[in-house]
LUMLODO-766272 format. One record per atom (N, C-alpha, C, O): residue number from 1; atom name; x, y, z. Coordinates in nm, 2 decimals. Layout:
<pts>
<pt NUM "CA" <X Y Z>>
...
</pts>
This chain:
<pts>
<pt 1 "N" <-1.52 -1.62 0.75>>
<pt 1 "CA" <-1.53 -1.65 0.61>>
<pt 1 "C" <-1.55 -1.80 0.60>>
<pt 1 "O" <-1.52 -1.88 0.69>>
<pt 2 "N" <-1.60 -1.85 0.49>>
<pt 2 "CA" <-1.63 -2.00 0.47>>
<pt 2 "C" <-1.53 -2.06 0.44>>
<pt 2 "O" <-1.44 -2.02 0.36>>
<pt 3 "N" <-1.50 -2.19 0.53>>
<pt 3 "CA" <-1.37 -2.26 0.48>>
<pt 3 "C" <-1.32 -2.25 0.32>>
<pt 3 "O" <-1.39 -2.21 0.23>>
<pt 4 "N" <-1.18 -2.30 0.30>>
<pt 4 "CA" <-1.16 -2.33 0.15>>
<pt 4 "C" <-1.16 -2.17 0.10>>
<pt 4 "O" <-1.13 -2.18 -0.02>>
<pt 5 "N" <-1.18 -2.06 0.13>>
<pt 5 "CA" <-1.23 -1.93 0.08>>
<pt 5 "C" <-1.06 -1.87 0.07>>
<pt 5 "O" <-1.04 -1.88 0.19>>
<pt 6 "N" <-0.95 -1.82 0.01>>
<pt 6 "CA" <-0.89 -1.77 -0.03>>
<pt 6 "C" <-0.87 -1.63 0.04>>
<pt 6 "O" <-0.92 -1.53 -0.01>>
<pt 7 "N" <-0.78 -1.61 0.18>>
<pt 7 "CA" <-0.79 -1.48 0.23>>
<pt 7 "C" <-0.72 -1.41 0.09>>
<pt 7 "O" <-0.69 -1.44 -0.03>>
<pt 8 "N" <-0.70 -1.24 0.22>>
<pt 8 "CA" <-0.62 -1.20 0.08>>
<pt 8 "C" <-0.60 -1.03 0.20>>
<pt 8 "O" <-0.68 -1.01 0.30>>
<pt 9 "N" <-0.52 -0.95 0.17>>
<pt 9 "CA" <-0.46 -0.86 0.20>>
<pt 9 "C" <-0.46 -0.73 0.14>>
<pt 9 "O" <-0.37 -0.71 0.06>>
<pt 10 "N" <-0.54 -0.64 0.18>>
<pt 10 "CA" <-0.55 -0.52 0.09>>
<pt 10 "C" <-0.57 -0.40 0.17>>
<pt 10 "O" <-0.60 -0.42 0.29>>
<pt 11 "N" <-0.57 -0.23 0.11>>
<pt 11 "CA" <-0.54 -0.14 0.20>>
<pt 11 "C" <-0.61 -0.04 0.10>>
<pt 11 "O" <-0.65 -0.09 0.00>>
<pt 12 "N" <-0.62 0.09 0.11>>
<pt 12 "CA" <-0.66 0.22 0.06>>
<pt 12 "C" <-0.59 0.31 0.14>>
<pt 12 "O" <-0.60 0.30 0.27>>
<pt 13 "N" <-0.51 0.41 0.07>>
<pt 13 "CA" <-0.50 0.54 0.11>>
<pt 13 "C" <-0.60 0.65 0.10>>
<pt 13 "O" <-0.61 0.71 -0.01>>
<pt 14 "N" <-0.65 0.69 0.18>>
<pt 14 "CA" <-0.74 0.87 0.14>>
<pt 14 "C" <-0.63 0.99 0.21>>
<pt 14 "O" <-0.57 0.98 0.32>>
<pt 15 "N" <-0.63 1.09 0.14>>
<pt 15 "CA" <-0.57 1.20 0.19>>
<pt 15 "C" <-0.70 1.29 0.23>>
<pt 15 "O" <-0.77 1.33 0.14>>
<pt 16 "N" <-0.72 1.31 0.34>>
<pt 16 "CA" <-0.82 1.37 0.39>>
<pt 16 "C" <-0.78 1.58 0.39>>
<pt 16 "O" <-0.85 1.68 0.38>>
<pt 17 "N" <-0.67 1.55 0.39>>
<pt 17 "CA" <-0.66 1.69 0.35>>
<pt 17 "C" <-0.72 1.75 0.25>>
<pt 17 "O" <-0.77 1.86 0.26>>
<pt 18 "N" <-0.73 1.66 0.11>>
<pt 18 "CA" <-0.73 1.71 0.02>>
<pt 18 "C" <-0.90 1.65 -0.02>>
<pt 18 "O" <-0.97 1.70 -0.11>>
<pt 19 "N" <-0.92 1.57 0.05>>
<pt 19 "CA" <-1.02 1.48 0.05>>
<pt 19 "C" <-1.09 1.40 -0.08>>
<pt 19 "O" <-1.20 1.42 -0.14>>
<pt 20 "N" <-0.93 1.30 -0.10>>
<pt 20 "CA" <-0.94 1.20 -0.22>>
<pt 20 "C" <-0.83 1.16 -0.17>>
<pt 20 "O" <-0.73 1.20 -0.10>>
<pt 21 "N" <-0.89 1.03 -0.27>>
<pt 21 "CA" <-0.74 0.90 -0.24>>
<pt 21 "C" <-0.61 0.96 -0.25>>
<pt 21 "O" <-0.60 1.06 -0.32>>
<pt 22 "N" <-0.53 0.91 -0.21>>
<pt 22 "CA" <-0.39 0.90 -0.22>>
<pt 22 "C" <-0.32 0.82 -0.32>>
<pt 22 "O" <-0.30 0.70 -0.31>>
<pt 23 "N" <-0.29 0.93 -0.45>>
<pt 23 "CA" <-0.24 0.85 -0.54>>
<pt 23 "C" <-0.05 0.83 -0.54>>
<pt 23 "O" <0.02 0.90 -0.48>>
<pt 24 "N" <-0.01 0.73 -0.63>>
<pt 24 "CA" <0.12 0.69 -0.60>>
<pt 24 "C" <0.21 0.70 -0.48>>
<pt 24 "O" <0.33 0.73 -0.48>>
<pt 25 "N" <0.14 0.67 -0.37>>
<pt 25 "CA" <0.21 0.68 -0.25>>
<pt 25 "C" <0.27 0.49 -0.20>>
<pt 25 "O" <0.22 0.39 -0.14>>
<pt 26 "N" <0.36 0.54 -0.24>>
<pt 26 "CA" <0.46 0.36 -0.16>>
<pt 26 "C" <0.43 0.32 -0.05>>
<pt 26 "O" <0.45 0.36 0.07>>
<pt 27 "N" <0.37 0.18 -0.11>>
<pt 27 "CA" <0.35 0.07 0.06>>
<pt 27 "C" <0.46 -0.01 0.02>>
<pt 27 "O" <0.50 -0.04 -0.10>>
<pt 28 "N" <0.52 -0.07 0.15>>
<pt 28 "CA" <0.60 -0.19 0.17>>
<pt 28 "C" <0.52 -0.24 0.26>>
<pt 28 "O" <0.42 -0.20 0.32>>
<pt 29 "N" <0.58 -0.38 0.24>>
<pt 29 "CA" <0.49 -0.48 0.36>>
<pt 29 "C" <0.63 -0.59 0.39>>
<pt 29 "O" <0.72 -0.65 0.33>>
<pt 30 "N" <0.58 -0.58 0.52>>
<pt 30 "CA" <0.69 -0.71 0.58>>
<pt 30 "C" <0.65 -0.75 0.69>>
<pt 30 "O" <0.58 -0.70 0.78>>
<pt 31 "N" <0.72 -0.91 0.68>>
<pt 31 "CA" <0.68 -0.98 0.75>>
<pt 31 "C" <0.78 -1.03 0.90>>
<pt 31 "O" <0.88 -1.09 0.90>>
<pt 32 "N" <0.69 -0.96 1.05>>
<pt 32 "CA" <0.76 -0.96 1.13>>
<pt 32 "C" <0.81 -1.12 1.21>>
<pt 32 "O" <0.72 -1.20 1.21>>
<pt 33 "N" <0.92 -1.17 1.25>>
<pt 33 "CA" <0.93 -1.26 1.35>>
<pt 33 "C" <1.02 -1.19 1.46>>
<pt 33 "O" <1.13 -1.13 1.45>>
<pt 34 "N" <0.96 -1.21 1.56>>
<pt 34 "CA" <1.05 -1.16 1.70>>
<pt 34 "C" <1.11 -1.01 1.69>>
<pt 34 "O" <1.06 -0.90 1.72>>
<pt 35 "N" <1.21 -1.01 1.65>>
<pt 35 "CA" <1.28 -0.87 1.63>>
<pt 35 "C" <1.28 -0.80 1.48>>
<pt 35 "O" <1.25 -0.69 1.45>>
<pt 36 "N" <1.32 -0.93 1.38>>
<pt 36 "CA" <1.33 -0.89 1.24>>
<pt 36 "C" <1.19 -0.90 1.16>>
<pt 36 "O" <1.08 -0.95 1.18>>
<pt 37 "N" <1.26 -0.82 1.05>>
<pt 37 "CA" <1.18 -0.82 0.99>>
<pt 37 "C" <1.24 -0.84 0.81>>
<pt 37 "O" <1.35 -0.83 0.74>>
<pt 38 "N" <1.11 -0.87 0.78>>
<pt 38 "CA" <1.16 -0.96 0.65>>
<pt 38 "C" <1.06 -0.87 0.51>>
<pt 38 "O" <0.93 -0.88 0.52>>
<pt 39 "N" <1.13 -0.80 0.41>>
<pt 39 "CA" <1.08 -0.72 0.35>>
<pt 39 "C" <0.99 -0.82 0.24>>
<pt 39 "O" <1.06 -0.91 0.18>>
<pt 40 "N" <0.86 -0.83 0.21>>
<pt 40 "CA" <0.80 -0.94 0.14>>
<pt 40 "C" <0.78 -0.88 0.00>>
<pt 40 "O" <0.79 -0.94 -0.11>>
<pt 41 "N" <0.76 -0.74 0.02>>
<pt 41 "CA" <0.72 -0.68 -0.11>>
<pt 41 "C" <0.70 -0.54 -0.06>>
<pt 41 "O" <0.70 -0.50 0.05>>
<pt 42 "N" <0.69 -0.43 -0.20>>
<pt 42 "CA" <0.63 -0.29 -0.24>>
<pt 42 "C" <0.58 -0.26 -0.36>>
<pt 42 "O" <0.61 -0.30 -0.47>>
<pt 43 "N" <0.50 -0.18 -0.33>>
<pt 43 "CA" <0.37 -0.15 -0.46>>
<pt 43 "C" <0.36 0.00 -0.38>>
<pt 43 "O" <0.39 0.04 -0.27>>
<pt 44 "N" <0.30 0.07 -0.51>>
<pt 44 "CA" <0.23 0.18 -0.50>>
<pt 44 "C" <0.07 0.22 -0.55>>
<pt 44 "O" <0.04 0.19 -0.66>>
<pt 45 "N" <0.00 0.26 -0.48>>
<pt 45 "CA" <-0.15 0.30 -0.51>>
<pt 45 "C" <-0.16 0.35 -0.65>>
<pt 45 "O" <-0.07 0.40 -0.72>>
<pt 46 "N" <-0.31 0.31 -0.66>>
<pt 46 "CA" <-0.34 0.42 -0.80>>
<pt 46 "C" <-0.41 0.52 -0.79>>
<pt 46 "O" <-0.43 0.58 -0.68>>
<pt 47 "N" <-0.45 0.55 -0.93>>
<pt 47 "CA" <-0.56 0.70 -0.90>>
<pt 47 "C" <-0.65 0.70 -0.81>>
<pt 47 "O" <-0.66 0.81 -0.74>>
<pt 48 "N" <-0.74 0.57 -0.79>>
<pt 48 "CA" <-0.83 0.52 -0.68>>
<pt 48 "C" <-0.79 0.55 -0.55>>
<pt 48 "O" <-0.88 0.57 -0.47>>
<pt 49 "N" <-0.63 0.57 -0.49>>
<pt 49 "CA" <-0.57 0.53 -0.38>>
<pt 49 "C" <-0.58 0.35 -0.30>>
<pt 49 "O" <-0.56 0.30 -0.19>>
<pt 50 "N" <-0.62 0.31 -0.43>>
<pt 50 "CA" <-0.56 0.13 -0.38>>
<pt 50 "C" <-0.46 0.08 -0.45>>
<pt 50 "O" <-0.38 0.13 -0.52>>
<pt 51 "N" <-0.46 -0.03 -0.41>>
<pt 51 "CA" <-0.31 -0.11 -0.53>>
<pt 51 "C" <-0.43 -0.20 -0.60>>
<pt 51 "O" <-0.54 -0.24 -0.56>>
<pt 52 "N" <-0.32 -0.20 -0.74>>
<pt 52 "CA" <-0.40 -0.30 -0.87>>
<pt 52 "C" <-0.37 -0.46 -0.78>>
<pt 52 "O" <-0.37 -0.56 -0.85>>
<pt 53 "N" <-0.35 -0.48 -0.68>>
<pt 53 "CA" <-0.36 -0.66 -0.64>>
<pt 53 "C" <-0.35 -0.65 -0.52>>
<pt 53 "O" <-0.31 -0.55 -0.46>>
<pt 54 "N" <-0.39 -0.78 -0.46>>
<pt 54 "CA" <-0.37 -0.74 -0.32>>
<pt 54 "C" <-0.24 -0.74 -0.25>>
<pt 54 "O" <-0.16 -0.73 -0.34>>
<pt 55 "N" <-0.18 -0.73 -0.15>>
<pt 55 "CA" <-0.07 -0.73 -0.08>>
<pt 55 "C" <-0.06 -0.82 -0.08>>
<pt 55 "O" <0.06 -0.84 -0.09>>
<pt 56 "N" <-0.12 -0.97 -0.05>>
<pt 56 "CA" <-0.08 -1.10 -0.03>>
<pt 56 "C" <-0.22 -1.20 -0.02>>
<pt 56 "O" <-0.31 -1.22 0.06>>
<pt 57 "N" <-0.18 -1.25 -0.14>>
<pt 57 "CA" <-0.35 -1.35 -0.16>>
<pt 57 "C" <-0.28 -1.54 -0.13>>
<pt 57 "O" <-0.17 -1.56 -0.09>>
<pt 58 "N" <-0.37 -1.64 -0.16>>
<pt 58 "CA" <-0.34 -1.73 -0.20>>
<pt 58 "C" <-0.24 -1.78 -0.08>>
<pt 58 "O" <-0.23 -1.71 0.01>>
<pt 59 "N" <-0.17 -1.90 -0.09>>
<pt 59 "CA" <-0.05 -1.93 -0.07>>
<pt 59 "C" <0.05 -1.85 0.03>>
<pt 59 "O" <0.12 -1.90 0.12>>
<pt 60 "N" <0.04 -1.72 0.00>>
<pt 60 "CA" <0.11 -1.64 0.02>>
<pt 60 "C" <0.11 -1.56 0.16>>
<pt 60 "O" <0.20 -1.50 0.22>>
<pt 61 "N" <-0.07 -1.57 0.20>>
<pt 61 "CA" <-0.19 -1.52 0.30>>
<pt 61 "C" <-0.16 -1.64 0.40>>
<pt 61 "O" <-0.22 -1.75 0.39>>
<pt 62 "N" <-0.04 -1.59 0.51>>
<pt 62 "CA" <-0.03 -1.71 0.62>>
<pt 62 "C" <-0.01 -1.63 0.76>>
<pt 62 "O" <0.06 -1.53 0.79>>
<pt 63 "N" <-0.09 -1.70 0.83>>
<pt 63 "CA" <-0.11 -1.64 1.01>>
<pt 63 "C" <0.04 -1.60 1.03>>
<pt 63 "O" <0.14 -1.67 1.00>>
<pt 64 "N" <0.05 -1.47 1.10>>
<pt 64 "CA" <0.14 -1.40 1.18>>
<pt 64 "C" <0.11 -1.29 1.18>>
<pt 64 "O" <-0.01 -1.25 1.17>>
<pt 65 "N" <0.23 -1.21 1.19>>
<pt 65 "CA" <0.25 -1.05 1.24>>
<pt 65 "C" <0.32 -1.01 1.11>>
<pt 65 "O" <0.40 -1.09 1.05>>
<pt 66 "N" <0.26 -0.87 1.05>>
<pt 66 "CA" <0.28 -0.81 0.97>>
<pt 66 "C" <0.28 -0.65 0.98>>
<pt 66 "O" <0.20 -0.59 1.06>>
<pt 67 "N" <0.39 -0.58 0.88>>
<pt 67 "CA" <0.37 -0.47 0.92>>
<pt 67 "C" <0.37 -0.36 0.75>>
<pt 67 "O" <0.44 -0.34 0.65>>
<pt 68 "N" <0.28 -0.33 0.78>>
<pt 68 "CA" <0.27 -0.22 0.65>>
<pt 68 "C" <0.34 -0.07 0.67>>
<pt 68 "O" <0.31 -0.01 0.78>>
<pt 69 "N" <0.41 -0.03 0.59>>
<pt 69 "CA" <0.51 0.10 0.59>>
<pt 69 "C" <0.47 0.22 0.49>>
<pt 69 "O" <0.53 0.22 0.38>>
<pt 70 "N" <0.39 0.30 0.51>>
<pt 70 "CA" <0.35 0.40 0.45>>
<pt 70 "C" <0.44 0.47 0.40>>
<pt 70 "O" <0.52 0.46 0.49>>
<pt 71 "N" <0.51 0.56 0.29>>
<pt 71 "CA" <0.59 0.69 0.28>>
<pt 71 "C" <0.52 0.81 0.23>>
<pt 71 "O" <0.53 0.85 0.12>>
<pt 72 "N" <0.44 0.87 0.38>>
<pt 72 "CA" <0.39 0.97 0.38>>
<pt 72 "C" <0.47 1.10 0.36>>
<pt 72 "O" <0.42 1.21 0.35>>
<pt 73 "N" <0.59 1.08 0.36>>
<pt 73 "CA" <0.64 1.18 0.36>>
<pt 73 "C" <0.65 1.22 0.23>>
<pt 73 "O" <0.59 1.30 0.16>>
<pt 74 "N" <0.75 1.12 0.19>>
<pt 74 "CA" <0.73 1.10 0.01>>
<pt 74 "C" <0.61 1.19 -0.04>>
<pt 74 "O" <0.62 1.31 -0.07>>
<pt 75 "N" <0.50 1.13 -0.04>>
<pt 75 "CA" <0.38 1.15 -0.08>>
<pt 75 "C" <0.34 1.31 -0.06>>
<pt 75 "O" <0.30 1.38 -0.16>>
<pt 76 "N" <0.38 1.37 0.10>>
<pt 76 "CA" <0.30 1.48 0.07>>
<pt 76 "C" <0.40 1.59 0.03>>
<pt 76 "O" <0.38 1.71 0.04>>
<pt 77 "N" <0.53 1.50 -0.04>>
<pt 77 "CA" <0.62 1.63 -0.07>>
<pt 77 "C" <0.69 1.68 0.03>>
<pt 77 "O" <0.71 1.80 0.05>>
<pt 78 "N" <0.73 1.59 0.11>>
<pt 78 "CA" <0.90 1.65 0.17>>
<pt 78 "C" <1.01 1.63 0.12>>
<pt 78 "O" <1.04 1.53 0.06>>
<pt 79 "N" <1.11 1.75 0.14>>
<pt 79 "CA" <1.21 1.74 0.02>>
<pt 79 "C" <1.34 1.71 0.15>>
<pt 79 "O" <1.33 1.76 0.27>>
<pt 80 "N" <1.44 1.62 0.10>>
<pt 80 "CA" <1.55 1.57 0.13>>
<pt 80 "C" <1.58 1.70 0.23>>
<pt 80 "O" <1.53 1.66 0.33>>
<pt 81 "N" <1.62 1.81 0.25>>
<pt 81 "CA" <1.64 1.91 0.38>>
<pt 81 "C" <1.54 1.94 0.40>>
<pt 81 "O" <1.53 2.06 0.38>>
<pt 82 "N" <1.41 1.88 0.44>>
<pt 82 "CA" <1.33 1.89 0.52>>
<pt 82 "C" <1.30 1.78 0.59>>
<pt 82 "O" <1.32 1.67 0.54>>
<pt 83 "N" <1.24 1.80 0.76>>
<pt 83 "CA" <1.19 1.70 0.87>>
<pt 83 "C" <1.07 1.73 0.85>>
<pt 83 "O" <1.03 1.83 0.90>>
<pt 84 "N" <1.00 1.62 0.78>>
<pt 84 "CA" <0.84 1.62 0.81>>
<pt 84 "C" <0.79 1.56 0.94>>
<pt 84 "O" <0.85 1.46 0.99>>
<pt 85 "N" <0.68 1.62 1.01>>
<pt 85 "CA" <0.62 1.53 1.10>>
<pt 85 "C" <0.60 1.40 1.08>>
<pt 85 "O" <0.65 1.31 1.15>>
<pt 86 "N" <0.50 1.38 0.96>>
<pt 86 "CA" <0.53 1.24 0.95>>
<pt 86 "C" <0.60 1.20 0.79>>
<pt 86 "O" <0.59 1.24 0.67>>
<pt 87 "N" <0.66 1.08 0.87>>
<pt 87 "CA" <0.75 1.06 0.69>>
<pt 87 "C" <0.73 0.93 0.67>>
<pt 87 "O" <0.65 0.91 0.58>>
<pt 88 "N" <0.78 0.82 0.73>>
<pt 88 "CA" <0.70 0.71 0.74>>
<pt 88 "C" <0.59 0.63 0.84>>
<pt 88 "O" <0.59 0.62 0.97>>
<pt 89 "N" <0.50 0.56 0.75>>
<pt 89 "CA" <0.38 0.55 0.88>>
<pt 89 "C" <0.41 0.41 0.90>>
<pt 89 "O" <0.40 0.35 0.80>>
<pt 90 "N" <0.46 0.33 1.03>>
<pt 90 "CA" <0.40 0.20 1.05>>
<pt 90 "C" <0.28 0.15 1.11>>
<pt 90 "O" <0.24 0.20 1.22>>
<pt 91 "N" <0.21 0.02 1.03>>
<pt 91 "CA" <0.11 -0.05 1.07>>
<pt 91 "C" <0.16 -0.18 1.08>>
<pt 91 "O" <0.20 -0.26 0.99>>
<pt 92 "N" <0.15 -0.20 1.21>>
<pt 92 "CA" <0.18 -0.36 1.27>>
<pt 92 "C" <0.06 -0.42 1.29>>
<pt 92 "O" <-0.04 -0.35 1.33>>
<pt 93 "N" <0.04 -0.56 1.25>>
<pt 93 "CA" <-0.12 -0.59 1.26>>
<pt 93 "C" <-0.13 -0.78 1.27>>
<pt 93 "O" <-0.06 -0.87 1.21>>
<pt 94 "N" <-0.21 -0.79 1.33>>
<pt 94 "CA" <-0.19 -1.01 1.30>>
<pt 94 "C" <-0.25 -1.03 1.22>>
<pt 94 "O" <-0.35 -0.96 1.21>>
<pt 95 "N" <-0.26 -1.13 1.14>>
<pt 95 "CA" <-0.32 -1.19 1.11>>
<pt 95 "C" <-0.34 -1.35 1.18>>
<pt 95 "O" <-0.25 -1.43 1.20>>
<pt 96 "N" <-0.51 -1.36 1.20>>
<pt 96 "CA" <-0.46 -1.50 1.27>>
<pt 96 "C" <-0.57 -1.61 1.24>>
<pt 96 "O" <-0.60 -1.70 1.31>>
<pt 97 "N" <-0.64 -1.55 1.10>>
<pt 97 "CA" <-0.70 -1.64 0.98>>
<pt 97 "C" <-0.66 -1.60 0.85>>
<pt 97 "O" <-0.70 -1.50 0.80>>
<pt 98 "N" <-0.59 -1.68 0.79>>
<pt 98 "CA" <-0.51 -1.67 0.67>>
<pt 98 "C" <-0.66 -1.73 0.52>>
<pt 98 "O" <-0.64 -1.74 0.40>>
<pt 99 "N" <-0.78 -1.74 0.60>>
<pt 99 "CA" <-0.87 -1.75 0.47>>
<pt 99 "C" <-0.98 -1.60 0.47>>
<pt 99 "O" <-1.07 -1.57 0.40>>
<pt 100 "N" <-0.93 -1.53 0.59>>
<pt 100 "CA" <-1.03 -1.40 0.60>>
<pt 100 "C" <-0.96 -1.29 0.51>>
<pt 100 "O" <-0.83 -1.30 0.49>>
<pt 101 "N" <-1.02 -1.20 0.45>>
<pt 101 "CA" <-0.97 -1.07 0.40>>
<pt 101 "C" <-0.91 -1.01 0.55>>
<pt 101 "O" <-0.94 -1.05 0.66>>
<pt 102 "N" <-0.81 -0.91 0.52>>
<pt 102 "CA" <-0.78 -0.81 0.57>>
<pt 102 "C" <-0.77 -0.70 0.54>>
<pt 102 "O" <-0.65 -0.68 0.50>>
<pt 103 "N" <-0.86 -0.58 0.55>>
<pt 103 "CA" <-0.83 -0.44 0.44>>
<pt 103 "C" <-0.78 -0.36 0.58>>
<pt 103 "O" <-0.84 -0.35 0.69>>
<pt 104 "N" <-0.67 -0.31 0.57>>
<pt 104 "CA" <-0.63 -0.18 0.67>>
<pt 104 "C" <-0.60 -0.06 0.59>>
<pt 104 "O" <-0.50 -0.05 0.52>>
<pt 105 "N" <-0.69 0.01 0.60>>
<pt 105 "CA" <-0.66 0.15 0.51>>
<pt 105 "C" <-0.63 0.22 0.61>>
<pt 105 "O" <-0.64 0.20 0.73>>
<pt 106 "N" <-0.58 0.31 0.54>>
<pt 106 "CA" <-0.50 0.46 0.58>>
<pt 106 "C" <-0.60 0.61 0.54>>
<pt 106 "O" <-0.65 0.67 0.44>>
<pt 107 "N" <-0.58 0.63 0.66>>
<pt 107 "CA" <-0.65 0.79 0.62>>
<pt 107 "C" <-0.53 0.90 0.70>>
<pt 107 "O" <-0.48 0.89 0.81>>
<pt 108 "N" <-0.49 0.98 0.59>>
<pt 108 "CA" <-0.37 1.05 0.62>>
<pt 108 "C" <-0.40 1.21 0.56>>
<pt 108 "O" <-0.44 1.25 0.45>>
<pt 109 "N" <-0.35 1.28 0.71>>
<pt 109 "CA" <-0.32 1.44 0.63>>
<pt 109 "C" <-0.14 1.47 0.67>>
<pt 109 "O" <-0.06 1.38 0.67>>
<pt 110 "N" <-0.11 1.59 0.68>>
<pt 110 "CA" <0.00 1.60 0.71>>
<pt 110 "C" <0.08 1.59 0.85>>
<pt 110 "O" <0.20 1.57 0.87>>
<pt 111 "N" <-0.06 1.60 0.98>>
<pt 111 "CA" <0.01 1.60 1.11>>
<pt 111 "C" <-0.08 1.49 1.15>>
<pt 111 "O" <-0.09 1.48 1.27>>
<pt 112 "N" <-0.13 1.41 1.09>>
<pt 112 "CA" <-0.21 1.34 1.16>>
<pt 112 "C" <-0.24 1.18 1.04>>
<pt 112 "O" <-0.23 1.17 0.92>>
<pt 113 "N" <-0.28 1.10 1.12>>
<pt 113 "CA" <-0.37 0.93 1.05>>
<pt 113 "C" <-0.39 0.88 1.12>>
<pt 113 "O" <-0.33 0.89 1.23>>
<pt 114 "N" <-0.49 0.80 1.10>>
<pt 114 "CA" <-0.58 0.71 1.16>>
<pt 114 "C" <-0.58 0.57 1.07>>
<pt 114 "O" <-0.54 0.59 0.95>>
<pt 115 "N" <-0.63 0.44 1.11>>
<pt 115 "CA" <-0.66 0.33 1.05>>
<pt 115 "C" <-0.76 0.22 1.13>>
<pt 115 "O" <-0.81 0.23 1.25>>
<pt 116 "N" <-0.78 0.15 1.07>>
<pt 116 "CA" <-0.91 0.05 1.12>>
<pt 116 "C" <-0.92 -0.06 1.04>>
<pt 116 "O" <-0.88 -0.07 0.93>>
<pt 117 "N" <-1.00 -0.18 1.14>>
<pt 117 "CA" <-0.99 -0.28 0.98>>
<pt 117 "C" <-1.10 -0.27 0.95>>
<pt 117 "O" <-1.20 -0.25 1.02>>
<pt 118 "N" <-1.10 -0.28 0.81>>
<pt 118 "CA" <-1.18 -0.25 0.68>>
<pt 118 "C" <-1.26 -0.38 0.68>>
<pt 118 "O" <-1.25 -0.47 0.77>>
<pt 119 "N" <-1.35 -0.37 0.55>>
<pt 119 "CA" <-1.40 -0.47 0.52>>
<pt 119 "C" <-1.37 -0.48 0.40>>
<pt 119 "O" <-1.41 -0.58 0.34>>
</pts>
């Protein structure tokens, strides 16, 4: 990206099961050092399966390790006495230009996801 350019942090859920976005399913994001981890924020997707802002723009968009926390389980309807396969998903990821976008979306069914970076 061109100097001076304003990274920024963003993701999409698709439910491929169903094959459409993933609506109201909870992201957290935090920010790793060494062992801990430091909860920065949580938002939930819209109809679309994005969030209305990015996960981290401006000021905010600084080099390190981050980890995005899916609650797929939530999402596809597991109930408190049930063990879903998956229930929460982690994505650990660097960033190590704080003026580039980062999109890491989620493509999720019930036994299975994948991710990649986006554009």
């Amino acid at each position: 990206m061109q100097s001076g350019t304003a990274g920024r942090l963003t993701t999409h859920v698709l439910d491929t099961t169903l094959g459409k976005p993933a609506e109201n399913l909870r992201i957290d994001l935090f920010r790793i050092d060494g062992e801990s981890a430091e909860k920065i924020g949580s938002t939930r997707t819209n109809n679309d399966g994005r969030c209305d802002a990015p996960l981290l723009s401006g000021d905010a968009m600084t080099c390190g390790i981050y980890e995005l926390r899916f609650h797929a389980g939530a999402y596809l309807g597991q109930k408190d006495s049930e063990i879903a396969f998956l229930n929460i998903i982690p994505i650990r990821f660097g960033v190590a230009d704080a003026s580039a976008h980062y999109h890491v979306p989620l493509l999720l069914s019930p036994y299975s996801y994948s991710t990649y970076r986006g554009s």
